[in-house]
C-alpha positions in Angstrom: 131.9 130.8 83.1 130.3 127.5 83.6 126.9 127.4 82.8 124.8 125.0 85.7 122.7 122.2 83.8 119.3 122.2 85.2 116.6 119.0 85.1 112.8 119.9 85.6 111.5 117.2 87.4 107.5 116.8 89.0 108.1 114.7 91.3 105.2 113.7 92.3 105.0 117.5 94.4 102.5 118.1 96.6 102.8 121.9 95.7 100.1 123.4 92.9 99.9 125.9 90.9 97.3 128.0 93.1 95.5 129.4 89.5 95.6 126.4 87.2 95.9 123.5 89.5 99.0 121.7 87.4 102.2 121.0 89.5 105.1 123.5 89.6 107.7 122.0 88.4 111.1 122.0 90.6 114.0 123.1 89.1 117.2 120.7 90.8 120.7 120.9 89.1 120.6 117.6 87.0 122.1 114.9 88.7 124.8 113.2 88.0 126.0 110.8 90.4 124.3 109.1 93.9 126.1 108.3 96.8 125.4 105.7 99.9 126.9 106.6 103.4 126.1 103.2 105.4 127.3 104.4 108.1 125.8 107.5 108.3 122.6 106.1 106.9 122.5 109.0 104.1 121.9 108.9 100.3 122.9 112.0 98.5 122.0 112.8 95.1 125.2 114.9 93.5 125.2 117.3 90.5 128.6 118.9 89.8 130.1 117.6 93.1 127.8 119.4 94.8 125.1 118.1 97.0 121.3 118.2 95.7 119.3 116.1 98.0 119.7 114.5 100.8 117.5 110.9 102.3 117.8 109.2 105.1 118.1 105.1 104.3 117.0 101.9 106.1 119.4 98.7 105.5 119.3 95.4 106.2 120.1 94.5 109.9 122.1 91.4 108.7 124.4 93.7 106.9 124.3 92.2 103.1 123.8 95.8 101.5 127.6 95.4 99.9 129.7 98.1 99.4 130.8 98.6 96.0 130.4 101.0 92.5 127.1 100.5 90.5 124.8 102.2 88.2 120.5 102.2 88.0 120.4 99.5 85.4 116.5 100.1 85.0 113.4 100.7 87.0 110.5 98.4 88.3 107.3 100.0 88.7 106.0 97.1 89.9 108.1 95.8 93.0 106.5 94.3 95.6 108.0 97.9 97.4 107.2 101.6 96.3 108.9 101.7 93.1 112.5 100.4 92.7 115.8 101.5 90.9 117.8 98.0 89.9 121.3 98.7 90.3 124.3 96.3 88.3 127.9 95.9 89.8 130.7 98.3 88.3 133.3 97.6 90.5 132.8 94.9 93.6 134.3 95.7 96.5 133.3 92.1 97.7 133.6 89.2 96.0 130.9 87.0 94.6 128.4 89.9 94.6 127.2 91.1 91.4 124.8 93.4 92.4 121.8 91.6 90.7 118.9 92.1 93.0 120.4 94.9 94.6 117.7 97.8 94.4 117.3 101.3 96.1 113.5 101.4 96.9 110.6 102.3 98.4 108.6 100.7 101.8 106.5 97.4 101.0 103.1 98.4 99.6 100.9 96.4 101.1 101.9 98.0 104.5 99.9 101.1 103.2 100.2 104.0 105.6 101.8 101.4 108.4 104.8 101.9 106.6 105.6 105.0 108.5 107.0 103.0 111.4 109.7 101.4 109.4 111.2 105.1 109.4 114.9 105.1 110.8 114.8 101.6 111.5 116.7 98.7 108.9 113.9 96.2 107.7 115.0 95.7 104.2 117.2 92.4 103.3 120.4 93.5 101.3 118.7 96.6 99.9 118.4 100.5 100.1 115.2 101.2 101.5 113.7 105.0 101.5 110.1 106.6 102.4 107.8 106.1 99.4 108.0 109.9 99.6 111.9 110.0 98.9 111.5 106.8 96.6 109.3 108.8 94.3 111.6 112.1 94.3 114.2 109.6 93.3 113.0 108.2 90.6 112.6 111.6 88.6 115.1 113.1 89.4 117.7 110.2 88.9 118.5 108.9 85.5 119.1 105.6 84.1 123.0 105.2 83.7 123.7 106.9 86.9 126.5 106.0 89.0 126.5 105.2 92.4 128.6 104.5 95.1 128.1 102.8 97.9 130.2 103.2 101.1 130.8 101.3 104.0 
C-alpha cells in the first residue's frame, strides 16, 4: 500500500489556533506538478495525478500566454505584482518563446484593495495572473523544480 506524501504548508491562513493564536498548519498532499487550462481559465495544482487545488486565472487579452512545458525556475518577492513564480521553457510548443519573463503571479500592488475588480477578467500581458489570495497559497505550497504545463 502506497503511502500518500503529505507537505505542511501556512499559507498565509487566515485560520488560528483559537488557544495559542499561531496558524494551523494545512496538511495538502505534496505537489507535484501544476497545470494551466487557458481555455477553461483554471490552474490546478496535482499531487499523485490527483487534483489538490483549484484557481481561477486572468490572461492576457492579446493572447501571448504561450502554450508549452516549463518549470518555477525561482521566485521574486519583489515583482511589481503580489509575489511571482518565474517559469523557464522545457519544451516550446511555439517557436521563439523561451519562457523568460513568463511568471504565474499575483494582481499589481499598487492597486491595493482595487485589485478585486480585475477578478475574472484578463489584464495581465503574457502572464498568469491569480488573486493575491491564490498567489500566496501558491507559493507555499508549490516547489521550485515543479513542472507545469500549459494548455491551450
Amino acid at each position: 500500500m502506497n503511502a500518500l506524501c503529505f507537505s505542511v504548508a501556512l499559507a498565509n491562513t487566515r485560520a488560528f489556533d483559537d488557544n495559542s493564536g499561531y496558524p494551523r498548519p494545512i496538511l495538502v498532499p505534496r505537489v507535484d506538478k501544476v497545470v494551466v487550462d487557458k481555455t477553461r481559465r483554471r490552474l490546478k495544482l496535482m499531487g499523485r495525478q490527483h487534483v489538490v487545488r483549484s484557481y481561477r486565472i486572468s490572461l492576457g487579452d492579446d493572447g501571448r500566454t504561450p502554450a508549452g512545458r516549463y518549470v518555477v525556475a525561482g521566485r521574486n518577492p519583489n515583482s511589481p505584482n503580489h509575489l511571482a513564480l518565474r517559469l523557464a521553457c522545457q519544451a516550446p510548443s511555439t517557436p521563439g518563446r523561451a519562457g523568460g519573463s513568463l511568471q504565474i503571479h499575483g494582481t499589481p500592488d499598487w492597486l491595493g484593495p482595487l485589485a478585486v475588480a480585475l477578478k475574472g477578467s484578463d489584464w495581465t500581458t503574457g502572464g498568469i495572473g491569480l488573486a493575491n489570495d491564490d498567489i500566496e497559497e501558491i507559493w507555499n505550497l508549490v516547489p521550485d523544480g515543479t513542472p507545469i504545463v500549459i494548455r491551450p
